[in-house]
Backbone bond lengths (Angstrom), bond angles and torsions (degrees), N, CA, C in turn:
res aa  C-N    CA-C-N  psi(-1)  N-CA   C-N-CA  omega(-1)  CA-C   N-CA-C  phi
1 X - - - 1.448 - - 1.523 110.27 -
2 X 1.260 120.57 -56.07 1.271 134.02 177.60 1.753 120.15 -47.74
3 X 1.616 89.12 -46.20 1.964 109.23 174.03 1.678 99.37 -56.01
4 X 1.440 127.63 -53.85 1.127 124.75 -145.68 1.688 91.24 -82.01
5 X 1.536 99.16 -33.83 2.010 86.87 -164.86 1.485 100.10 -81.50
6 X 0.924 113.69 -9.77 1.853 108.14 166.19 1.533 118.83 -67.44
7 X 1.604 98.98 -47.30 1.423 107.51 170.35 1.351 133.33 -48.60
8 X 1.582 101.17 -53.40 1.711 127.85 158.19 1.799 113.16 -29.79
9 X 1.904 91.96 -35.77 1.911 99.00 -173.45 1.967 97.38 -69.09
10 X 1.134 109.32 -29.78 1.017 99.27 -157.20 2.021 116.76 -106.79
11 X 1.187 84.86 37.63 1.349 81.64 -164.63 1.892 90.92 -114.00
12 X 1.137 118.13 136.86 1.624 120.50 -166.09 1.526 103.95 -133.60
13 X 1.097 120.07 165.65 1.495 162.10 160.77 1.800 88.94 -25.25
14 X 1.295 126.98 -59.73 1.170 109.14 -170.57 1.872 109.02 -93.77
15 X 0.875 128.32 46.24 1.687 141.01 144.46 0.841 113.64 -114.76
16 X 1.292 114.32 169.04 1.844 119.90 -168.51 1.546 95.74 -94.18
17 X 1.881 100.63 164.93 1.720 110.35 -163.29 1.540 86.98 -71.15
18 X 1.195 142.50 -18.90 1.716 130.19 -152.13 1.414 88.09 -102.98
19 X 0.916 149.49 5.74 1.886 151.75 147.83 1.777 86.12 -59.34
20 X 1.958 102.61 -91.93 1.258 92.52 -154.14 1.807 115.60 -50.31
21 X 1.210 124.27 -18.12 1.687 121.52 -168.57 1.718 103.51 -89.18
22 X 0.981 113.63 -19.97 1.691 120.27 163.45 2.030 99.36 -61.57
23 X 1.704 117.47 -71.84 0.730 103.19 -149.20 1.797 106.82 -83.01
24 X 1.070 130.94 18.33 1.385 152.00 -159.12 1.650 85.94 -106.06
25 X 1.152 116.29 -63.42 1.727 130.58 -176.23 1.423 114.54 -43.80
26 X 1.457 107.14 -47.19 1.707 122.14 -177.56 1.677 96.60 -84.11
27 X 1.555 139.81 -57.45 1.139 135.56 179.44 1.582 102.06 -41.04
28 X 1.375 127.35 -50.76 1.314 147.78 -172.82 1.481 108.84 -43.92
29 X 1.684 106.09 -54.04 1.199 108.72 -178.72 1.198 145.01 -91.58
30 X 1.306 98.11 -0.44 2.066 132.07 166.82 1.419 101.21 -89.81
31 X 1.466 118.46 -42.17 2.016 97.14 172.81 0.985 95.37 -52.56
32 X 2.016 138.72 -59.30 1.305 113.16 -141.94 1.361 122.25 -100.07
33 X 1.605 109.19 10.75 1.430 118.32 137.59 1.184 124.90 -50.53
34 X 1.589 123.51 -69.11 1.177 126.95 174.68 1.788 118.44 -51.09
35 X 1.185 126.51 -36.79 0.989 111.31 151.54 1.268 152.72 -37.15
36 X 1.174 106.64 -64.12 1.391 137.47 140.78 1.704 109.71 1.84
37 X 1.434 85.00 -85.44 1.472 93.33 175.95 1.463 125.99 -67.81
38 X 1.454 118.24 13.42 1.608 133.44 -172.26 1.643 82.99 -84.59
39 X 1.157 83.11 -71.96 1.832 93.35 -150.74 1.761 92.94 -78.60
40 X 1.190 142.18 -55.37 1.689 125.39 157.92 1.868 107.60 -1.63
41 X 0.968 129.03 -31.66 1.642 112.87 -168.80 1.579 94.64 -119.00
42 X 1.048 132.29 -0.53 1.509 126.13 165.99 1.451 127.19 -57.26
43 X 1.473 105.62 -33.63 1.796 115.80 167.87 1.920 104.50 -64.59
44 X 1.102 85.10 -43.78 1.975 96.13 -171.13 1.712 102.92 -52.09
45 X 1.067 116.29 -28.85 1.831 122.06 -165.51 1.409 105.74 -66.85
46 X 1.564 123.27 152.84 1.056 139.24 144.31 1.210 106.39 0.64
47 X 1.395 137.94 104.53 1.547 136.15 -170.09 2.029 109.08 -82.63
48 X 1.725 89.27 -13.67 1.805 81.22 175.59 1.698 103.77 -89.32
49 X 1.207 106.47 -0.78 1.788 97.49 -170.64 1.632 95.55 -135.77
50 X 1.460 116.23 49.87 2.033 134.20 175.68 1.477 88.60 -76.88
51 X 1.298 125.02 -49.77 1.685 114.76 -149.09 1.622 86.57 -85.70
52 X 1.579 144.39 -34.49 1.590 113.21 -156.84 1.690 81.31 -97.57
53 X 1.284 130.53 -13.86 1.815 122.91 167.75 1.640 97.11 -45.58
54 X 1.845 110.01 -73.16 1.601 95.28 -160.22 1.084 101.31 -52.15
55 X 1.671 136.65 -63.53 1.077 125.53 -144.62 1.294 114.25 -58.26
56 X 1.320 130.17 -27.68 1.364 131.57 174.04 1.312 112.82 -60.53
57 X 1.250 120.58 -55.70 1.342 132.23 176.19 1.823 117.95 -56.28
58 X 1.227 92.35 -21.03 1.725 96.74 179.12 1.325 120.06 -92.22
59 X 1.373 98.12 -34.73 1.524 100.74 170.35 1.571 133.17 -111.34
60 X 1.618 97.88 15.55 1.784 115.82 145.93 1.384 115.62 -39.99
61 X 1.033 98.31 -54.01 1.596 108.85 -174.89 1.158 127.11 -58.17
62 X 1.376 107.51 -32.60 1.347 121.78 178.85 1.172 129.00 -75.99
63 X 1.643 94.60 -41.81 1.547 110.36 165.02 1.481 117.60 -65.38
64 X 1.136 112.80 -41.56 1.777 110.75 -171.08 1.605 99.57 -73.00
65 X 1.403 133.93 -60.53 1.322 98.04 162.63 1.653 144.62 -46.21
66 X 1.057 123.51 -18.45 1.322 117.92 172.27 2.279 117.08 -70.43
67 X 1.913 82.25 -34.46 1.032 105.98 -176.05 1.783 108.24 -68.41
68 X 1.161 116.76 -37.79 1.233 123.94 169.11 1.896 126.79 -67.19
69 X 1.426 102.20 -40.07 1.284 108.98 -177.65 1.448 94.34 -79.12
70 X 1.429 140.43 -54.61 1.282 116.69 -165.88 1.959 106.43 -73.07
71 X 1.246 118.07 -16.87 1.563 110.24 176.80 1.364 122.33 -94.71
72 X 1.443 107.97 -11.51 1.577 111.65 169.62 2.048 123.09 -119.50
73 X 1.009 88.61 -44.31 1.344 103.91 177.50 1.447 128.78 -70.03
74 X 1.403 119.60 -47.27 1.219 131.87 -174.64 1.576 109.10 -82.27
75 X 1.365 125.55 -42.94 1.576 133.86 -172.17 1.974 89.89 -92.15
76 X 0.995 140.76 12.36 1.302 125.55 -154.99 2.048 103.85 -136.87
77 X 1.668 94.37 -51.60 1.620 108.95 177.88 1.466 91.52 -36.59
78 X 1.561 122.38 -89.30 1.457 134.99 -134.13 2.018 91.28 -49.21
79 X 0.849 120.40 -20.50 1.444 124.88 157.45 1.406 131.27 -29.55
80 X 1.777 99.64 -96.98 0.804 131.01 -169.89 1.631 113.32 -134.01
81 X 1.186 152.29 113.11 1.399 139.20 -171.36 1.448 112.10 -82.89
82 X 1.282 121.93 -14.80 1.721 125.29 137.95 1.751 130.81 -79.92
83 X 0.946 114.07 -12.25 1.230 125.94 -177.00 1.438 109.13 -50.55
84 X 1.663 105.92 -64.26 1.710 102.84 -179.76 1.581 126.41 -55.57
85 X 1.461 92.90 -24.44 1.615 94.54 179.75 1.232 111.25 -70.53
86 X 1.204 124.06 -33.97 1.901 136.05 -161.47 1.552 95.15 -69.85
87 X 1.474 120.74 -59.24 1.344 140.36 -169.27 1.496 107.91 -66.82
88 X 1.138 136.40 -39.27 1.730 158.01 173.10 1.903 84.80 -66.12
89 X 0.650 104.56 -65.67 1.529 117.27 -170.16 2.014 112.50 -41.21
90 X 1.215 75.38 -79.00 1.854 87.10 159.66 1.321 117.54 -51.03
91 X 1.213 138.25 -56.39 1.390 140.30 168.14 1.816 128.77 -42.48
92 X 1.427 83.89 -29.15 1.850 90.20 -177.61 1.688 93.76 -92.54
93 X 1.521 110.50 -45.72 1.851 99.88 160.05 1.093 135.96 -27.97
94 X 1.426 104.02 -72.81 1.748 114.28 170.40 1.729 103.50 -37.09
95 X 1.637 85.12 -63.14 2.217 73.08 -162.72 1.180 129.37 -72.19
96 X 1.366 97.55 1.86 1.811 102.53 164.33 1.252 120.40 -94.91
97 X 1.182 120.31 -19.52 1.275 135.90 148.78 1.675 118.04 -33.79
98 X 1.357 96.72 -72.14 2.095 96.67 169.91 1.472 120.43 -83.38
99 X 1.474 112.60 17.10 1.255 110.46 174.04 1.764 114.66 -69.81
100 X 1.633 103.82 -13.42 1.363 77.85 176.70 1.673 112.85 -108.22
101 X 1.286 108.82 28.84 1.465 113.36 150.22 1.751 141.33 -80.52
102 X 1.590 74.43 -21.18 1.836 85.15 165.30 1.483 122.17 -87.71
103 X 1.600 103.97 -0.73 1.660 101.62 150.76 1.532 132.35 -66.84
């Protein structure tokens, strides 16, 4: 996910639109892997605490985009109009990177 939205940073004005909609397609399809596996372990939880699991889990999402557009996107665009993606990009790297320390 992280590989592709970095890639996404780097894709410009002088490549053709079927570059960036190829690599938009593959980014596309690793969020909804990772998704996938969000809500996949929500049945598995503590069955007296299922309803504040989904809801947490449902509205992660919601939060981390807001959380993302105001920390990458909004202070970052007037920049560069690839910039946030490159930086968003690296960031979901890194933390998947130590994800397997929280095993």
């Amino acid at each position: 996910e992280g590989i592709f939205l970095l890639g996404f940073g780097f894709v410009d004005n002088s490549q053709p639109w079927y570059v960036a909609l190829i690599v938009l397609l593959c980014f596309s399809i690793f969020v909804q892997m990772s998704e996938g596996t969000s809500y996949g372990i929500v049945p598995f939880m503590n069955p007296k605490q299922l309803a504040c699991t989904s809801a947490l889990v449902g509205a992660g999402g919601n939060l981390g985009a807001v959380i993302a557009l105001w920390c990458f996107y909004k202070p970052l665009g007037p920049i560069n109009t690839l910039l946030p993606f490159k930086v968003h990009g690296i960031y979901v790297l890194v933390l998947a990177l130590t994800s397997p320390a929280f095993y």
